[in-house]
C-alpha positions in Angstrom: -27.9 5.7 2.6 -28.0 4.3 -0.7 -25.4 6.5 -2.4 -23.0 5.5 0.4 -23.7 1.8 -0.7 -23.0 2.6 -4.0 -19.8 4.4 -3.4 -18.4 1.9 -1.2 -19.9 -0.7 -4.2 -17.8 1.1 -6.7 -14.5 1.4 -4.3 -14.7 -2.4 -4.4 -15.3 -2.7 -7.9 -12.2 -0.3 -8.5 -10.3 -2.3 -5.9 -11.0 -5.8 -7.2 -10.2 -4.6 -10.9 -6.6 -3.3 -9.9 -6.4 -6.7 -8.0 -7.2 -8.5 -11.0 -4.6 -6.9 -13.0 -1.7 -8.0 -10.5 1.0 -9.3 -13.1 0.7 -6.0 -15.5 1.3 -3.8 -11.7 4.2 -6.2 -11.4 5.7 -5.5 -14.7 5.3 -1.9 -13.9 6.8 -1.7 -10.8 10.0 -3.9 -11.8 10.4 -1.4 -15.0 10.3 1.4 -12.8 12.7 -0.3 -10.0 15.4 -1.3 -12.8 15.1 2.4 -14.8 15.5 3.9 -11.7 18.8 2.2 -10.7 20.1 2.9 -14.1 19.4 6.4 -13.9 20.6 7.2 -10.3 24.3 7.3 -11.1 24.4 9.9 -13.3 22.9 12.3 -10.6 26.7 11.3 -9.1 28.4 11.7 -12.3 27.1 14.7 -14.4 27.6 18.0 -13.6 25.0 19.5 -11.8 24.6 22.5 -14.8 24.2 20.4 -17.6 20.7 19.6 -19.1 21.5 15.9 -18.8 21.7 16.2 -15.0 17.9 17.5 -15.9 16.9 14.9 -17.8 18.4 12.2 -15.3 16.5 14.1 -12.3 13.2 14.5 -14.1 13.7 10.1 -14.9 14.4 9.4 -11.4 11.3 11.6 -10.5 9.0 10.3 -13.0 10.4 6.2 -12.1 10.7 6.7 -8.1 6.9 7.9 -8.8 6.2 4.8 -10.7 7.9 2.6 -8.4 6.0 3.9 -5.0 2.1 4.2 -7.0 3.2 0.3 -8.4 4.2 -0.9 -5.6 1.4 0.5 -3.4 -0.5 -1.0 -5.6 0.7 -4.3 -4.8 1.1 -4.1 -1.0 -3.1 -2.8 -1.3 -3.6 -6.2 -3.0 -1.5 -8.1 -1.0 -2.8 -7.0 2.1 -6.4 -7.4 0.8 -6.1 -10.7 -0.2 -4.7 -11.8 3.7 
């Protein structure tokens, strides 16, 4: 019974340190948002063989991955704080 205590003790200590750190998620997600607008017209305009159309699919992975963890984030603190 104990452990669970402690687990669910840790969950919150986890929860309330990404909470804390709500400015720096913010940062993050608007970086990701604004790279990843940048980066999605050149999927349109490159050709499909080159290895910049790579590059720019690989960014818009790597940002759009950003974007969703980052703002996840801030929905989970936003939601938590209601």
């Amino acid at each position: 019974m104990s452990e669970q205590g402690d687990e669910q003790t840790g969950r919150e200590a986890a929860a309330e340190a990404l909470c804390e750190q709500n400015r720096k998620v913010l940062g993050v997600f608007t970086i990701a948002v604004v790279f990843l607008l940048l980066q999605l017209p050149y999927l349109v305009v490159t050709d499909t063989d080159s290895s910049l159309f790579v590059v720019a699919v690989l960014n818009v992975v790597g940002s759009g991955a950003f974007a969703l963890l980052s703002g996840g984030a801030l929905w989970f603190c936003r939601q938590r704080a209601m």
